[in-house]
ROLO-167804 format. One record per residue: x, y, z of N, C-alpha, C in turn; residue in one letter. Coordinates in pm, whole numbers, plus 32768, in hexadecimal, padded with zeros to 4 digits. Layout:
<<X,Y,Z>,<X,Y,Z>,<X,Y,Z>,"A">
...
//
This chain:
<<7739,7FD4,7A25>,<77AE,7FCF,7A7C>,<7808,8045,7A5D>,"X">
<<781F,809C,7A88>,<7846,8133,7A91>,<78B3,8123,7AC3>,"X">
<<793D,8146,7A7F>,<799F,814B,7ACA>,<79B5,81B1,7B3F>,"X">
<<79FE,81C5,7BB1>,<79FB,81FD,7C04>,<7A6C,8279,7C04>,"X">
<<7A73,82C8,7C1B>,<7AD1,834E,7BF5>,<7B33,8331,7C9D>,"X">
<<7B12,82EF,7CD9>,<7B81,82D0,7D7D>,<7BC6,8295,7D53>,"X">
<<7C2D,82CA,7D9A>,<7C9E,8259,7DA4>,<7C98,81FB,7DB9>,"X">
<<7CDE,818F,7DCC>,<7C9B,8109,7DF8>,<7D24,80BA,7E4E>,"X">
<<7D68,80A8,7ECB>,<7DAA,806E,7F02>,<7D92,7FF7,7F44>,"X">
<<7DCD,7FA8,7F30>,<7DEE,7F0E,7F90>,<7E17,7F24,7FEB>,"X">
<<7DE7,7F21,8059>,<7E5C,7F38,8106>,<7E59,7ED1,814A>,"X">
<<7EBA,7E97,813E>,<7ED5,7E0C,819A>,<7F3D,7E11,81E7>,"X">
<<7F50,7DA3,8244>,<7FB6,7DA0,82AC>,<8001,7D1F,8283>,"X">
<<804B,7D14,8261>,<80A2,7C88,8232>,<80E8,7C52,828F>,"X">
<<8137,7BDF,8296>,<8160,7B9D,82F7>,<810D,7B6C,836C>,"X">
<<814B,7B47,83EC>,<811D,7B11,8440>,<810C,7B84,84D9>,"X">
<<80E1,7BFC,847D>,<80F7,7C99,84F9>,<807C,7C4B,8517>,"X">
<<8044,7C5C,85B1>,<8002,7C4B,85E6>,<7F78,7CD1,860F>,"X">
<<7FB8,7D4E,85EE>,<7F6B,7DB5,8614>,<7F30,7E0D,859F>,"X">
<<7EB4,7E4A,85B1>,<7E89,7E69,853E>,<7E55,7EF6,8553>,"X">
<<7E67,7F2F,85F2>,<7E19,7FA0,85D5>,<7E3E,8002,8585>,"X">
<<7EE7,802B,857A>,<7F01,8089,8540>,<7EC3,80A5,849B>,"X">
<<7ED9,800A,849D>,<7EA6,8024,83F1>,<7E1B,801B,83CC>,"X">
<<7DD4,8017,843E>,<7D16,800D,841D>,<7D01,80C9,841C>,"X">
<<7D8D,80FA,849F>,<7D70,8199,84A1>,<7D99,81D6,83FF>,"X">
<<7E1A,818F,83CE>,<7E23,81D2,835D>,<7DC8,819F,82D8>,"X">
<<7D73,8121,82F0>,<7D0C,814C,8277>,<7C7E,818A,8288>,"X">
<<7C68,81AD,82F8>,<7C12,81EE,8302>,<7C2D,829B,82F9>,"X">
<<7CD7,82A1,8300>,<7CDA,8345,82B4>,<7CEC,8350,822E>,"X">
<<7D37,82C6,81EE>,<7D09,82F1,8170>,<7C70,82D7,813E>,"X">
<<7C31,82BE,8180>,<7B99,82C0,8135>,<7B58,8348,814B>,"X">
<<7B77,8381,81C3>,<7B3B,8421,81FD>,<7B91,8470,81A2>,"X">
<<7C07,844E,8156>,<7C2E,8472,80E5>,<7BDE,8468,803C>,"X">
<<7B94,8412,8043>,<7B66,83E8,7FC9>,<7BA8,8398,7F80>,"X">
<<7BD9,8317,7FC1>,<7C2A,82DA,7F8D>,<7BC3,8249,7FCA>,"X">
<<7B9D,8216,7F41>,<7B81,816D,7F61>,<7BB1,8122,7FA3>,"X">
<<7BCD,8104,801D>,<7C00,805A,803C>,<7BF4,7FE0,8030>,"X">
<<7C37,7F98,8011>,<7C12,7F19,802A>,<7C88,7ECA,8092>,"X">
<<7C3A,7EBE,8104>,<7CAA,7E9A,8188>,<7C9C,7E07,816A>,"X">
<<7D00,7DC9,8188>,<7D55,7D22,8164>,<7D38,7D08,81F3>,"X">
<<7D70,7D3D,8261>,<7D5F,7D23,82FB>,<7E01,7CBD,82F5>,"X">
<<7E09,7C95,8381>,<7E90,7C4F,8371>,<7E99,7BEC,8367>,"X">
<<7F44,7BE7,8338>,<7F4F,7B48,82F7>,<7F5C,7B27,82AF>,"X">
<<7F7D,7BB5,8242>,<7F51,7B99,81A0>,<800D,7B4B,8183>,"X">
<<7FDA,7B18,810C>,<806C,7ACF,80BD>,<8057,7B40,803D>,"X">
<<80DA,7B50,802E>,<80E4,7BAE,7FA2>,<809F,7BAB,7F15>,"X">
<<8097,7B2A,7F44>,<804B,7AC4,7ECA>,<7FA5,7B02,7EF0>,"X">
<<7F96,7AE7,7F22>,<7EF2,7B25,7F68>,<7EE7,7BB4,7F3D>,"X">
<<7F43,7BF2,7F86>,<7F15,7C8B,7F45>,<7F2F,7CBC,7EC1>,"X">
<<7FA5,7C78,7E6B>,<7F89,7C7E,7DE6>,<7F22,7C65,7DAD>,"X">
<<7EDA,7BF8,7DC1>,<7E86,7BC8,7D88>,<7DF7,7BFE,7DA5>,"X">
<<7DD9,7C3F,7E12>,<7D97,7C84,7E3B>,<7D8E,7D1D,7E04>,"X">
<<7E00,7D64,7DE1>,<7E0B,7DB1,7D9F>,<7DF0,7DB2,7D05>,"X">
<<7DE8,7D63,7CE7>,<7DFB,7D45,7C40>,<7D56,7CF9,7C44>,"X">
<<7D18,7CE4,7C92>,<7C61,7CBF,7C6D>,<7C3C,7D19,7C99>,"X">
<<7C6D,7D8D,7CED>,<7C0C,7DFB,7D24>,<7C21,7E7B,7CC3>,"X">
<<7C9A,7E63,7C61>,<7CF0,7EC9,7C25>,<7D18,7F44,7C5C>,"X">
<<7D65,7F28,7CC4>,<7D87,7F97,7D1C>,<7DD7,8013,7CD6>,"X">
<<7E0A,8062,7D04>,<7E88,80D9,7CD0>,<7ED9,80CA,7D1C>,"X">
<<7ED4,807F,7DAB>,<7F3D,8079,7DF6>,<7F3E,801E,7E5A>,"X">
<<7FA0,7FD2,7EA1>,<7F9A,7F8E,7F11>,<7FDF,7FE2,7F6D>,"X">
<<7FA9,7FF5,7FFA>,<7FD5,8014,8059>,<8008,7F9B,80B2>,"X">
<<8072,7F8F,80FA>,<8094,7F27,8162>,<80B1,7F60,81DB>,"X">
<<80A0,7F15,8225>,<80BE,7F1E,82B6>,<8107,7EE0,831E>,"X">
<<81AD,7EE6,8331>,<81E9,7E9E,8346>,<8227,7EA4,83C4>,"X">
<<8229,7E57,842D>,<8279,7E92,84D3>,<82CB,7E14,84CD>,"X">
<<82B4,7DC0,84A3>,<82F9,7D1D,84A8>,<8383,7D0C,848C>,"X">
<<83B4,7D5F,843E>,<846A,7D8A,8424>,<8477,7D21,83A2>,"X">
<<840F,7CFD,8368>,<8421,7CC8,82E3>,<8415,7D10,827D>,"X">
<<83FD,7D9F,827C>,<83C9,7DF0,8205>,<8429,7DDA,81A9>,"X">
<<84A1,7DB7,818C>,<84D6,7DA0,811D>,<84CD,7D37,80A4>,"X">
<<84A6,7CD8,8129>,<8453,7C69,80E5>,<83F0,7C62,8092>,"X">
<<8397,7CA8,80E9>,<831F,7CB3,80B1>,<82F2,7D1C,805A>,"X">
<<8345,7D79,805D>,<8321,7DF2,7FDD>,<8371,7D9F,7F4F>,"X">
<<83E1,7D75,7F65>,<841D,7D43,7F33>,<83F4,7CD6,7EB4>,"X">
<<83A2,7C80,7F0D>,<8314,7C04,7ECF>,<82D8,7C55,7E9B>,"X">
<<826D,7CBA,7EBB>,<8211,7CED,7EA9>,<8268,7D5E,7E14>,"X">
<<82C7,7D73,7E20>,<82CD,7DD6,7D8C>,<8304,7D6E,7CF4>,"X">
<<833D,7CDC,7D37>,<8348,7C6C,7CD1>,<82BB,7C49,7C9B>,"X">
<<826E,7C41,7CDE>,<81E3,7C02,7CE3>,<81B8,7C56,7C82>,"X">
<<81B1,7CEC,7C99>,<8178,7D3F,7C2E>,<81A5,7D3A,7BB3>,"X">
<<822C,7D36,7BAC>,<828C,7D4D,7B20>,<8267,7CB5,7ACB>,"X">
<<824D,7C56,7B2C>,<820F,7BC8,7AFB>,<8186,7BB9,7A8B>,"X">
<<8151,7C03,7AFA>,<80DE,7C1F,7AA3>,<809F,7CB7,7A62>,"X">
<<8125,7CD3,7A19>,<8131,7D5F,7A00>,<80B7,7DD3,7A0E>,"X">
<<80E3,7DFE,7A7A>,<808D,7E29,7ADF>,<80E7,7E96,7B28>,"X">
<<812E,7EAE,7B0D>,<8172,7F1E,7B53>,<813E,7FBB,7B44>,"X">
<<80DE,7FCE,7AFD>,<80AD,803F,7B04>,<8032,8055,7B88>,"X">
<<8037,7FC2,7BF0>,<8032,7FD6,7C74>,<8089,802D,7CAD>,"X">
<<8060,807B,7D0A>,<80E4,80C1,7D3E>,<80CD,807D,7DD0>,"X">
<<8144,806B,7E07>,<813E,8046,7E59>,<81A5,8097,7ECE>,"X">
<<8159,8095,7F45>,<8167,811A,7FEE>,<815B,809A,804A>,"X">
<<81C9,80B5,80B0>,<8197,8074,811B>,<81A5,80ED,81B3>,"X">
<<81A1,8096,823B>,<8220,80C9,828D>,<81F4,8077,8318>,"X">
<<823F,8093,8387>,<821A,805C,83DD>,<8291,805C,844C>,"X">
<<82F3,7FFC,848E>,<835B,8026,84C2>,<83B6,8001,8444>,"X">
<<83EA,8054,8412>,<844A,802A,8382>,<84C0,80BE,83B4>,"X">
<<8548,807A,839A>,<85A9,80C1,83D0>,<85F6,810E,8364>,"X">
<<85F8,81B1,8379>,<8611,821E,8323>,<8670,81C9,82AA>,"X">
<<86C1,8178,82CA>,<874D,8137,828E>,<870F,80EF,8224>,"X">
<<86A5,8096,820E>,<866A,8052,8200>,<8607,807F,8151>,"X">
<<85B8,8113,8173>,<8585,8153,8104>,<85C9,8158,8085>,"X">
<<864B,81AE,806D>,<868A,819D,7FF3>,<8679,811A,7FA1>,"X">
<<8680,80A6,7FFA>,<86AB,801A,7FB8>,<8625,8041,7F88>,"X">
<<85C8,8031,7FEC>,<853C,8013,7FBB>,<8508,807C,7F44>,"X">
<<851D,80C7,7F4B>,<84EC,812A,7ED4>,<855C,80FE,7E5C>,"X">
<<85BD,80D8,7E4D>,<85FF,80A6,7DCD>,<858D,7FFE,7D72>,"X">
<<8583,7FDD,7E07>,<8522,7F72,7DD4>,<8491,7F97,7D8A>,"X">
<<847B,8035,7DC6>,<83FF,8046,7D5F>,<837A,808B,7DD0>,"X">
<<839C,8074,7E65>,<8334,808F,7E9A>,<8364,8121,7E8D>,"X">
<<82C9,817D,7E6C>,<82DB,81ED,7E74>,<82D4,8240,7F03>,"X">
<<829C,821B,7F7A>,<82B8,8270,7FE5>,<82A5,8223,805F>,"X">
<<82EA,8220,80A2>,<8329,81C8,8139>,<82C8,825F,818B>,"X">
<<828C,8243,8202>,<8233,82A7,8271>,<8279,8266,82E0>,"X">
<<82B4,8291,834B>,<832E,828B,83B4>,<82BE,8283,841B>,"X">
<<82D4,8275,847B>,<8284,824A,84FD>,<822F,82BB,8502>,"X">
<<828C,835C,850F>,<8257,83DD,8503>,<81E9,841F,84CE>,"X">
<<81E8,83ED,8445>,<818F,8403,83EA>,<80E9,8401,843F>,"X">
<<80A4,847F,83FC>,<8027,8468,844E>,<7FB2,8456,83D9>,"X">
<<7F53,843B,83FF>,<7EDB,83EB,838A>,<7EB5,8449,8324>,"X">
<<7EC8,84D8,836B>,<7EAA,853E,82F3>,<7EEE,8547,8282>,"X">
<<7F72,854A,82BE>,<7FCF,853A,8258>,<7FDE,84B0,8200>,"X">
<<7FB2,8443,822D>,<7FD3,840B,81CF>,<7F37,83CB,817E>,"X">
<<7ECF,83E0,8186>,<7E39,841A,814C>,<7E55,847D,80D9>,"X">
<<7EC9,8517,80F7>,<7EA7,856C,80D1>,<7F42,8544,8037>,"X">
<<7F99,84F9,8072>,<7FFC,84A9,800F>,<7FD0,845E,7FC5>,"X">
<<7F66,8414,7FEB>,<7F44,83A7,7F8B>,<7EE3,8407,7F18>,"X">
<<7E70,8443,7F35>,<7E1D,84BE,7F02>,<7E98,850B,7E99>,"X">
<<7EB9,8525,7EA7>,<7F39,8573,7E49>,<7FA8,8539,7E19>,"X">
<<7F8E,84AB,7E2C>,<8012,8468,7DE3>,<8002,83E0,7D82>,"X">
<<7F46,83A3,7DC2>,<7F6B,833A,7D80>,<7EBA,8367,7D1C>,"X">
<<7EC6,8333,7C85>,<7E66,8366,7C47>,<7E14,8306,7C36>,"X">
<<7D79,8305,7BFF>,<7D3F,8274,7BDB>,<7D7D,8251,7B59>,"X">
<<7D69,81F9,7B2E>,<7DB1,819C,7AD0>,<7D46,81EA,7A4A>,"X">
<<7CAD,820B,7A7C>,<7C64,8215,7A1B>,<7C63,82C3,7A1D>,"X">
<<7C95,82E6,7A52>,<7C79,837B,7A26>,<7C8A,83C9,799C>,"X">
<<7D09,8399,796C>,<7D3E,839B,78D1>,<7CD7,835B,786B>,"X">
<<7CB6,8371,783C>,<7C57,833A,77C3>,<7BDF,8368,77B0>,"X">
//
């Protein structure tokens, strides 16, 4: 069993968003990136993708949020980690999340909010240069 030199991300859609294409488009650029996925699909509870993250041993959770709960739910989702000290998850989301909104969220720990704007290269080519495997060090 060979550890893997990829990154390794969780991408789920939390809450009760109903739509999923945007975020099936953005894990299929981080994989044309070289970035592992493991897609949750929607629906996830915070509880789910923690826990999902922590048996797959991810480096990062991505979320995907249009539902206007992202505070909520990044919110859960960075207790959840610190719970099970686990914060060397990094955790990215974005989705409709309002400019006003980021600061809070990055004090809480998420490292990068992607605005409606954001296009798949860029954030493939963000994750590739920002988030590391857990096993690369050693």
């Amino acid at each position: 069993m060979g550890a893997s030199s990829a990154v390794r991300v969780v991408v789920a859609k939390p809450g009760l968003d109903g739509h999923d294409r945007g975020v099936k488009v953005v894990a299929r650029a981080l994989r044309d990136a070289g970035v592992e996925v493991i897609y949750m699909g929607l629906r996830q509870t915070p509880e789910m993708i923690v826990n999902a993250a922590l048996q797959e041993d991810a480096d990062a959770i991505g979320l995907s949020v249009l539902s206007g709960a992202h505070m909520t739910i990044f919110a859960r989702v960075m207790e959840l980690l610190r719970e099970h000290d686990a914060t060397d998850i990094r955790v990215f989301g974005g989705g409709i999340i309002p400019e006003a909104d980021i600061p809070e969220l990055e004090r809480m720990g998420v490292v990068r909010i992607f605005t409606p704007g954001a296009t798949t290269a860029e954030i493939g080519a963000w994750v590739r240069d920002n988030i590391r495997p857990a096993h690369a060090a050693g």
